[in-house]
C-alpha positions as CSV (number, residue, x, y, z in Angstrom):
1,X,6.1,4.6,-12.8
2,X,7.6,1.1,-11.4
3,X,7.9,-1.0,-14.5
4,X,4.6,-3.4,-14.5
5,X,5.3,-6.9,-12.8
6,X,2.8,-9.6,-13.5
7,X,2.1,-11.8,-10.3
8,X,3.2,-15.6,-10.7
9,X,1.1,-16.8,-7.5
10,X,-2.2,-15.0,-8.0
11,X,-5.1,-16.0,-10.2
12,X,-5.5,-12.6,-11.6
13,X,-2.7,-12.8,-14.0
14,X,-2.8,-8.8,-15.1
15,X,-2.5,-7.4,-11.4
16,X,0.9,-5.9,-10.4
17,X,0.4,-4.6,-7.3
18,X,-1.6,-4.5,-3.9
19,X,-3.5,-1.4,-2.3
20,X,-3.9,-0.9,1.4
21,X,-4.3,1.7,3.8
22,X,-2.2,2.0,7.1
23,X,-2.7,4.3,10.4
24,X,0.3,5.7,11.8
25,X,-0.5,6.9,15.2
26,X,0.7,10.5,16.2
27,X,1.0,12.2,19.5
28,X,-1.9,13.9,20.7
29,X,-2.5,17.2,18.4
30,X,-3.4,20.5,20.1
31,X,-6.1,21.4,17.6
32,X,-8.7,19.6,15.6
33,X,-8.2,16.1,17.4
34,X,-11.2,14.9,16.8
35,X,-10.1,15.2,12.9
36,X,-7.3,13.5,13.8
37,X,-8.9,10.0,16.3
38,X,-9.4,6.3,14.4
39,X,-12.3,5.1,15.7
40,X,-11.0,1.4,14.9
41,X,-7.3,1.8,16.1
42,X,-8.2,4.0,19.0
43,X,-5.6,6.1,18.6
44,X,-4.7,9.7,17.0
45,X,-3.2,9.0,13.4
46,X,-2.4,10.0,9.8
47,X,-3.7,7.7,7.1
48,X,-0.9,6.7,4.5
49,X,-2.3,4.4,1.1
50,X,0.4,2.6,-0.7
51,X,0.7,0.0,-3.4
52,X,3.6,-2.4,-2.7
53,X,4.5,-4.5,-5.8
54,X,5.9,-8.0,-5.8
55,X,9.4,-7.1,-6.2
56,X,8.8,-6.0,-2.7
57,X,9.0,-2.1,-3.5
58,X,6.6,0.1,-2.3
59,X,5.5,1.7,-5.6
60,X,3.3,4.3,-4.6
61,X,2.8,6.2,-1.7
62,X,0.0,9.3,-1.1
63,X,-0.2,12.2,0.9
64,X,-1.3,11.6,4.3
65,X,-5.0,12.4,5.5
66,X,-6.5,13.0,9.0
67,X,-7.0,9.6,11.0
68,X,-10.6,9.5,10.9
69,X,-10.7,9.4,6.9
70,X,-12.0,6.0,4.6
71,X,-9.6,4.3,2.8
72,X,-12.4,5.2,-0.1
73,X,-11.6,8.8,0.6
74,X,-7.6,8.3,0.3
75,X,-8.4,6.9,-2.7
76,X,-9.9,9.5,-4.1
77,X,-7.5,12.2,-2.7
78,X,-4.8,10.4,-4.5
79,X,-5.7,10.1,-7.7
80,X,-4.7,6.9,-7.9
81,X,-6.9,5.5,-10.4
82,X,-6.5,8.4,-12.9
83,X,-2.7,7.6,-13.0
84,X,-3.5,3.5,-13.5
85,X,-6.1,4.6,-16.3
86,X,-3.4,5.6,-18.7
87,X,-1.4,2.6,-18.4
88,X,-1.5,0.3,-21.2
89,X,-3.5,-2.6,-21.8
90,X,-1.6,-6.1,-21.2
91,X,-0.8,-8.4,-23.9
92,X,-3.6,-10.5,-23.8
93,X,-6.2,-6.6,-23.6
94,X,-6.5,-6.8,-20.3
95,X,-6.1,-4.0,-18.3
96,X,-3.3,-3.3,-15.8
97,X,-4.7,-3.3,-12.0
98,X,-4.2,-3.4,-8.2
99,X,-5.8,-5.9,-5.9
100,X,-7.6,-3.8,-2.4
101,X,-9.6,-5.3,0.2
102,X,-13.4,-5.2,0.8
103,X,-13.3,-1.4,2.0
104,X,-12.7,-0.2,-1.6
105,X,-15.0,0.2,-4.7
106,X,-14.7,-2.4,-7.7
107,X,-13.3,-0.5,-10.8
108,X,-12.1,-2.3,-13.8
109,X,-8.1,-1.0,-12.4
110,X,-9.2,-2.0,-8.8
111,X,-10.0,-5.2,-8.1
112,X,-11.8,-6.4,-4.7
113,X,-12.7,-10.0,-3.5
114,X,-15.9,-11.4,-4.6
115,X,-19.0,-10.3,-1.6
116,X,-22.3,-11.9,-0.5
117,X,-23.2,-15.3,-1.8
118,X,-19.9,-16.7,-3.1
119,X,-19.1,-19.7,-5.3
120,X,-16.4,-22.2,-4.5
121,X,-14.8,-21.2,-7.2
122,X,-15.3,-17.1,-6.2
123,X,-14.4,-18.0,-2.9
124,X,-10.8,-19.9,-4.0
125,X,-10.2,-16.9,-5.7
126,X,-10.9,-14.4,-2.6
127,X,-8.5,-17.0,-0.3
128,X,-5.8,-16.7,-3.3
129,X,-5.6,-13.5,-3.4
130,X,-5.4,-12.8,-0.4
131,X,-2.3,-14.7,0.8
132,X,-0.5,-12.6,-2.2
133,X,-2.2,-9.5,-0.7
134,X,-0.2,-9.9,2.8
135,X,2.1,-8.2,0.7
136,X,1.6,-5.0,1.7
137,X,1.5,-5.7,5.1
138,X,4.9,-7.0,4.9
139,X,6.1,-3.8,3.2
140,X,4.7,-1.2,5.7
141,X,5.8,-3.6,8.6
142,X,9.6,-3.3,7.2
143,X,9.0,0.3,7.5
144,X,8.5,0.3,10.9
145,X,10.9,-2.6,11.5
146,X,14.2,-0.8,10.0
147,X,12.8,3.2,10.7
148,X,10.9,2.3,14.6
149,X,11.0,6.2,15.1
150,X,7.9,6.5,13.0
151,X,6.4,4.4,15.0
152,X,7.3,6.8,18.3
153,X,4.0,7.9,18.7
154,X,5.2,10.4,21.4
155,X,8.1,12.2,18.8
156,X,5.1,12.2,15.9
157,X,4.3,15.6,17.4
158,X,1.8,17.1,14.0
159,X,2.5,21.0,13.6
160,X,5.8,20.8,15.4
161,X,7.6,18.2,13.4
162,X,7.6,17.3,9.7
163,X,5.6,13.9,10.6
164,X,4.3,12.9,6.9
165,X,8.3,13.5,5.8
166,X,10.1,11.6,8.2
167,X,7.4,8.4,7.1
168,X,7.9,9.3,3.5
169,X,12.1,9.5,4.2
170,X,11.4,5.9,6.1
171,X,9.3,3.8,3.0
172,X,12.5,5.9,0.4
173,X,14.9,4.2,2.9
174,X,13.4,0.9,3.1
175,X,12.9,0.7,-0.5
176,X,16.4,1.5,-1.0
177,X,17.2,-1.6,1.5
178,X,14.9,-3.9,-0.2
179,X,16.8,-3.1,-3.5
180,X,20.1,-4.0,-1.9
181,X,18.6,-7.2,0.2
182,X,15.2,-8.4,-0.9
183,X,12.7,-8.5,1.3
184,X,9.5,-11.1,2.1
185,X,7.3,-10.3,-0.7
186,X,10.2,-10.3,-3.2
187,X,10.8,-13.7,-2.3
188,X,6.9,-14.8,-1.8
189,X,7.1,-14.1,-5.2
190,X,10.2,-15.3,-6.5
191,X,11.0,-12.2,-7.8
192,X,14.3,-9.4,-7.7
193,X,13.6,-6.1,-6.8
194,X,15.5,-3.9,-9.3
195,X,19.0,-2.4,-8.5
196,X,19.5,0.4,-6.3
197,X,21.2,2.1,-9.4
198,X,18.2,1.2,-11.0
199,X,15.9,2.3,-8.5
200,X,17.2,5.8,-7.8
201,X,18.0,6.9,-11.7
C-alpha cells in the first residue's frame, strides 16, 4: 500500500486519495458487444477505477469490466473498500478515506459531495473538493498523453490483444515518469512523489 498522504488543499484533512472511473474505448468486439457499448461515451470500452494520490501516483488500479458497467459495480468488483477498511485510524481517530464523485455510495472510507438541499457551508465544501479531485483526471490524462497507443481505439482489438495489460503496463510507466519528473497533481499539491528506487522496491 502507497504510504498515506494527508491532503494540504482539501477541507477533509484525513483523505489521501481520489476515486474515479475512466472508459477506454476498444475496437469493435466480435462477440458480446452489447456487453461491451457506454451508453454515455458512445463508444465500445473497458472500464478501469483508480485512485491517484497527491504525490501524483496512481495508487490503485482494478481489473477492467465491460463498458456498460456502474462505477458502483467496479467498486464492488474491486474490493476496494475491504482493503481501506484495515487501514489504521489517523492521529486525530479518524479514519483513512478516498474522495469519489456523486455516482458512488457514501461509506465512512468513501467520501461523496454533499446532495439535495445544500448549505453554503456544504456547498464550499463540495467546490473544494472538487478542484483537489481533478486530480485524477490529470493522472489518467498523462496516461494517454505519454502511452497514446492505449488510446488507439482501432489496435484495442479485445480477445486478440492483451488490451487490459498494455493499459496496466502504460499507468506502471507513467508512474515511473512521475517519480522521476513530477507531474500536475504533485505540484497542485506541493507535494514529491517518492523515488523511483522507492517506488519500485
Amino acid at each position: 500500500m502507497v504510504q498515506l498522504l494527508v491532503m494540504q488543499l482539501c477541507p477533509l484533512q484525513h483523505c489521501f486519495g481520489f476515486i474515479d472511473g475512466t472508459v477506454r474505448p476498444i475496437c469493435r468486439p466480435g462477440e458480446n458487444q452489447r456487453s461491451f457499448y457506454n451508453g454515455h461515451k458512445r463508444v465500445h470500452a473497458l472500464k478501469y477505477q483508480a485512485v491517484a494520490t497527491p504525490d501524483g501516483l496512481i495508487a490503485h488500479l482494478s481489473a477492467p469490466l465491460e463498458g456498460r458497467r456502474h462505477d458502483s459495480a467496479m467498486l464492488a468488483e474491486s474490493r476496494l473498500l475491504d482493503a481501506l477498511q484495515t487501514l489504521p485510524l489517523s492521529n486525530n481517530g479518524h479514519r483513512y478515506c478516498v474522495y469519489g464523485d456523486a455516482g458512488y455510495p457514501l461509506r465512512p472510507q468513501l467520501i461523496v459531495p454533499f446532495a439535495g438541499n445544500v448549505t453554503q457551508l456544504q456547498q464550499q465544501f463540495n467546490t473544494d473538493m472538487s478542484s483537489g479531485r481533478i486530480a485524477v483526471e490529470w493522472a489518467f490524462g498523462k496516461v494517454t498523453r505519454y502511452f497514446a497507443f492505449v488510446g488507439y481505439t482501432k489496435g484495442q482489438k479485445l480477445l486478440l490483444q492483451p488490451v487490459a495489460a498494455h493499459y496496466f503496463c502504460a499507468v506502471l510507466l507513467t508512474n515511473c515518469h512521475t517519480c522521476l519528473y513530477g507531474n500536475e497533481g504533485a505540484t497542485h499539491f506541493n507535494i514529491d512523489p517518492p523515488s523511483l528506487y522507492e517506488y519500485l522496491s
